[in-house]
Structure formats: C-alpha cells, structure tokens
C-alpha positions as a LaTeX table, in Angstrom:
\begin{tabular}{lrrr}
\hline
Residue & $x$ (\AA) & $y$ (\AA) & $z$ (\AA) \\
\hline
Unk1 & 11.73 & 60.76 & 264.48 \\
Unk2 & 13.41 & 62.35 & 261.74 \\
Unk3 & 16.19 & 64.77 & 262.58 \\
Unk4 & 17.11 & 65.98 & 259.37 \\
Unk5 & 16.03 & 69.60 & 258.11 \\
Unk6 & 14.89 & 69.11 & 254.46 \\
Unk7 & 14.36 & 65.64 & 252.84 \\
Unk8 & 13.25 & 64.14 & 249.34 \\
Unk9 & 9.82 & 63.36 & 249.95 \\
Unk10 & 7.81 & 60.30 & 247.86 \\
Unk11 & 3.90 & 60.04 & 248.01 \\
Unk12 & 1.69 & 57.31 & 249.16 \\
Unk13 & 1.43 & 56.55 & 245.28 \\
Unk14 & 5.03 & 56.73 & 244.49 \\
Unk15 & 4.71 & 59.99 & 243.28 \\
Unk16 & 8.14 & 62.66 & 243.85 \\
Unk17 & 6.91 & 65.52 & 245.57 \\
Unk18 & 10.92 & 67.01 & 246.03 \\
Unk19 & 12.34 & 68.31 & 248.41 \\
Unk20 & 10.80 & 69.47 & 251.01 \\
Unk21 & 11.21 & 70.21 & 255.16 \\
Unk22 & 10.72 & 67.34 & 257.24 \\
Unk23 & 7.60 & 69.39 & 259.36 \\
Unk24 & 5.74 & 70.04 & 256.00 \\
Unk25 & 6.59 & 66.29 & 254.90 \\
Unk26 & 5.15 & 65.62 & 258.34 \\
Unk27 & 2.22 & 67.26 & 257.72 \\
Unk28 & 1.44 & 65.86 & 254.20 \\
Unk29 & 1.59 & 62.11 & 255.84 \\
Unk30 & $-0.71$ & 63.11 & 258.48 \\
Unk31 & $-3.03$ & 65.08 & 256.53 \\
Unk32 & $-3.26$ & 61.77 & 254.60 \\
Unk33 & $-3.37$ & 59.57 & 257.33 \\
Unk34 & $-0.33$ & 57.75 & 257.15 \\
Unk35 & 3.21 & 57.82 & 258.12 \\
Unk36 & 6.44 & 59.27 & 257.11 \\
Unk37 & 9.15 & 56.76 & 257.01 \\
Unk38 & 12.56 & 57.30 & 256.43 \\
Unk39 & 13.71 & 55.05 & 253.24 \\
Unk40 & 17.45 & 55.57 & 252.67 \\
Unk41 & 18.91 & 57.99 & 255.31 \\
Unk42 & 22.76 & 57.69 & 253.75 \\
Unk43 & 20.95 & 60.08 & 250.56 \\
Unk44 & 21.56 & 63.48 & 250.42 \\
Unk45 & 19.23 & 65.13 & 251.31 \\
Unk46 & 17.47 & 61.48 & 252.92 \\
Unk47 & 14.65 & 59.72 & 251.00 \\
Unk48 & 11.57 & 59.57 & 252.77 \\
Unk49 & 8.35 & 58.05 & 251.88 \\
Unk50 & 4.59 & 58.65 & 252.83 \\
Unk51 & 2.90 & 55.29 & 253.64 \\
Unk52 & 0.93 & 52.61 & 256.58 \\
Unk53 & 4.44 & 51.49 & 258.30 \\
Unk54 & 2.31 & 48.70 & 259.97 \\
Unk55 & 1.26 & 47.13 & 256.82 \\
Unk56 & 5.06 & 47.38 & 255.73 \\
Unk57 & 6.55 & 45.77 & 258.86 \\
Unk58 & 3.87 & 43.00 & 258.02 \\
Unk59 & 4.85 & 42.86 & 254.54 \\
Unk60 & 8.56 & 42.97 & 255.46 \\
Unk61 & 7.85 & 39.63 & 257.45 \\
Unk62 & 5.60 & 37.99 & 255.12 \\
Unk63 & 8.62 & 38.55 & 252.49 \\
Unk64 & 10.79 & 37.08 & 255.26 \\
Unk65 & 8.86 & 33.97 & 256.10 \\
Unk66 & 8.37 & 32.55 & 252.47 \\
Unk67 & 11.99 & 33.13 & 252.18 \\
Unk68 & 12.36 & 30.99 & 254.83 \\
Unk69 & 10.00 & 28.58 & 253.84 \\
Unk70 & 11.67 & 28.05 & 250.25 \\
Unk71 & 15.42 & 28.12 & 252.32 \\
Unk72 & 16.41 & 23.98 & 252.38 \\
Unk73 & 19.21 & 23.34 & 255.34 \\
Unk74 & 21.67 & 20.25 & 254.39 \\
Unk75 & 22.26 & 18.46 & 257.55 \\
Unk76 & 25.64 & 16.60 & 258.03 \\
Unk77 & 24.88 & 13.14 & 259.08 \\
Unk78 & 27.62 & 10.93 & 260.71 \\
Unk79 & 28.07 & 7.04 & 260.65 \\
Unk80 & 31.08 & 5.74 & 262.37 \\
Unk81 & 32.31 & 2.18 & 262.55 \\
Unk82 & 36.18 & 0.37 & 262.97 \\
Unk83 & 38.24 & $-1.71$ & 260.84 \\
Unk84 & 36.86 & $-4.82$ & 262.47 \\
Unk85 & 33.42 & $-4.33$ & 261.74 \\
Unk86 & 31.76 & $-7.38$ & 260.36 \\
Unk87 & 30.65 & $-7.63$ & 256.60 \\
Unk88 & 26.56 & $-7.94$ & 257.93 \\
Unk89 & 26.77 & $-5.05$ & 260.01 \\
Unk90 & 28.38 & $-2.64$ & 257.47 \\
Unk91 & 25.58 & $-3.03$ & 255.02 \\
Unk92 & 23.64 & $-2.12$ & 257.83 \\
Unk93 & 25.23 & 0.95 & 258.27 \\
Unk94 & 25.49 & 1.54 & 254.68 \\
Unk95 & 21.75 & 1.02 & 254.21 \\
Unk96 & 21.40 & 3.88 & 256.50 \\
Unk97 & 23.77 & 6.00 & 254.72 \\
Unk98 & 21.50 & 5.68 & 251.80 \\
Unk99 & 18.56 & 5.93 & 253.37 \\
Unk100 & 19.93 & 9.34 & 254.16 \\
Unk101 & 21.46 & 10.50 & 251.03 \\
Unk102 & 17.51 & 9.72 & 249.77 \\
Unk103 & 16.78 & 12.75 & 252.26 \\
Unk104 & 19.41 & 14.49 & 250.76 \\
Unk105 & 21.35 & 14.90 & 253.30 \\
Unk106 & 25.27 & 14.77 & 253.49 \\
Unk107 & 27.11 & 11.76 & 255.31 \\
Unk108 & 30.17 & 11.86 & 257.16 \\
Unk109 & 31.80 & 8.15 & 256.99 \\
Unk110 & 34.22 & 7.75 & 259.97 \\
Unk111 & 36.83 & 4.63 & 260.42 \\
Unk112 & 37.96 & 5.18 & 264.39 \\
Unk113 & 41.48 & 3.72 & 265.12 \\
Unk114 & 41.95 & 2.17 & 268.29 \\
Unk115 & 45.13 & 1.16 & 270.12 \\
Unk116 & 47.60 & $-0.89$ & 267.64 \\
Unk117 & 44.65 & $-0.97$ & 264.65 \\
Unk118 & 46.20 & 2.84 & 263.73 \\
Unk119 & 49.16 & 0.70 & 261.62 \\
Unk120 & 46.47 & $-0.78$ & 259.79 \\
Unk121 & 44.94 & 2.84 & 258.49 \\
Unk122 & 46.21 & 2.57 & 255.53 \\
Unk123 & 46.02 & $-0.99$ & 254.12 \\
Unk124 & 42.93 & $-2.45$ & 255.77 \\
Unk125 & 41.03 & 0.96 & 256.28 \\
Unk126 & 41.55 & 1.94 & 252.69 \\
Unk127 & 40.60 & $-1.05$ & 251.77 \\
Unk128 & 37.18 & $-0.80$ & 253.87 \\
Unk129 & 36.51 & 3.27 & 252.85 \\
Unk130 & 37.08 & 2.16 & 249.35 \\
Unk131 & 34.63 & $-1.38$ & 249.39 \\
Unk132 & 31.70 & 1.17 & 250.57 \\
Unk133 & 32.69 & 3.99 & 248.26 \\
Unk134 & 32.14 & 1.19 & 245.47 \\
Unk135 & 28.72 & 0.10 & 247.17 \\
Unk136 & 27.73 & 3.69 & 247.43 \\
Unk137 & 28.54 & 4.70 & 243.35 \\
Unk138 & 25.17 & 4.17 & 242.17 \\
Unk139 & 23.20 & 6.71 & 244.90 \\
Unk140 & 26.18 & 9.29 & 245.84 \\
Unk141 & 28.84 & 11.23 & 244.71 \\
Unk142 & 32.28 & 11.19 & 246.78 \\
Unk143 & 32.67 & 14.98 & 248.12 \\
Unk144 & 35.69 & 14.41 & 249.76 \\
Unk145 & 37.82 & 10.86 & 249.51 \\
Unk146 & 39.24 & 9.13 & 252.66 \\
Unk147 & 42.25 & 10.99 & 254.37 \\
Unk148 & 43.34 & 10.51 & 258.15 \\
Unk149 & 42.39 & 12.84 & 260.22 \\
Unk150 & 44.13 & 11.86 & 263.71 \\
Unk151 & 43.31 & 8.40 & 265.01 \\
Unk152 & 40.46 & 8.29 & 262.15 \\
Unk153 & 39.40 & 8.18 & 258.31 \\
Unk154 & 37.16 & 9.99 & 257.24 \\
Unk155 & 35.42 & 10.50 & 254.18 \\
Unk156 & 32.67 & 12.86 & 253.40 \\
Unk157 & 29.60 & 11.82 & 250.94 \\
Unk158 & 26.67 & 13.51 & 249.03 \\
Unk159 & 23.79 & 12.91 & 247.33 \\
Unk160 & 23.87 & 12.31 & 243.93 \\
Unk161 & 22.16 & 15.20 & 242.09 \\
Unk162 & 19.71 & 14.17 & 239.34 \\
\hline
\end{tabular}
C-alpha cells in the first residue's frame, strides 16, 4: 500500500540498499518472502523496511503488555466521617487508612459538615484532621493539609516512601 514513487529501502538484515522505486522494493521483499513496511513515511524520500510484519505486530504487543505489566496505578481511597464521630470508631477508620497506605495507595480524609456543625470547621474539625494527622506520622506523609472545601475538610494522605 505504498503510494510513494521512490523510497529508502532497508534489508531484512538492516542492511541500506538506497533508494530505490517502491515496485523494485516490492519485488526484493517478495523475492525474499517477506514484507515491505513503511517505517517513517514523514522522510524524504520515506523509509521503508523489508521484514515478517506479523512477527512485528506480535512483537509490538509483547513490548506493550510487559509495559503494562511493570505500569503500577495509585488508587485514591476515601474515608469520610463528621465532627461527632466517637474516639473508638475513628481508630477504626484510621486503622483502615493504614491498612491502605500499606497497599500504597493514597487516602482522601473527609470531615462532612452538617447543618449548624459548619461553625465548628474550624476549631473542632481542625482539631480532629490534626489528632489523626498526628496518629498517622509514623506510616504517611501529609500530601495536602486540611482546607475546606464547601460543607467539608478535606485532607489528602500518602504513603510514606521508604
């Protein structure tokens, strides 16, 4: 499917053969039993190169898949409670913010406001987002501290990088 009249032609072996027309370059990859595939078409006059396009396509997705594979995604995790949570049940929560800082992922601590409780954002809920950041020192690292965002504090949190 190449349209273009002459092109730099490169053997099976990596080889430069020139420049050449694209019906004799044609010919060479077919006399050899392989293809003719168009490497960089923006070139003048456009590189092509002699070679099995299946077993590059396959290559191509190999290369693709263990890139993948190595790839790690950092999922946002989110743990919400209010200003009146009791003491028991917010080292509940924060046990399960560590347990997933351990999988290394990032946690989103949310204070929700409700009604009247919004006066108390910045006395009682500071108090709060600050009392966890100080239970959380030893296993994460404070990405972003508390600020109000609407009827809610929130502060983002990491895991602490060895």
């Amino acid at each position: 499917m190449i349209r273009h009249s002459q092109i730099r032609l490169i053997g099976s072996d990596g080889s430069q053969l020139g420049v050449v027309s694209s019906e004799e370059g044609q010919n060479i990859a077919y006399d050899d039993g392989l293809d003719l595939v168009e490497i960089s078409p923006n070139a003048e006059p456009p590189v092509c190169k002699i070679m099995n396009y299946d077993k590059f396509r396959y290559e191509q997705a190999k290369k693709q898949q263990e890139a993948k594979k190595k790839q790690t995604t950092v999922e946002t995790k989110e743990i919400k409670f209010r200003p009146k949570t009791e003491t028991h049940d917010l080292n509940f929560k924060i046990k399960n913010v560590k347990k997933f800082l351990k999988q290394q992922h990032k946690v989103k601590l949310t204070m929700r406001f409700r009604g009247r409780e919004i006066v108390y954002s910045q006395t009682v809920g500071m108090e709060a987002m600050n009392k966890i950041s100080a239970l959380l020192e030893e296993d994460a690292v404070i990405l972003q501290p508390p600020k109000m965002e609407g009827r809610q504090l929130v502060m983002f949190v990491g895991p602490k990088t060895s």
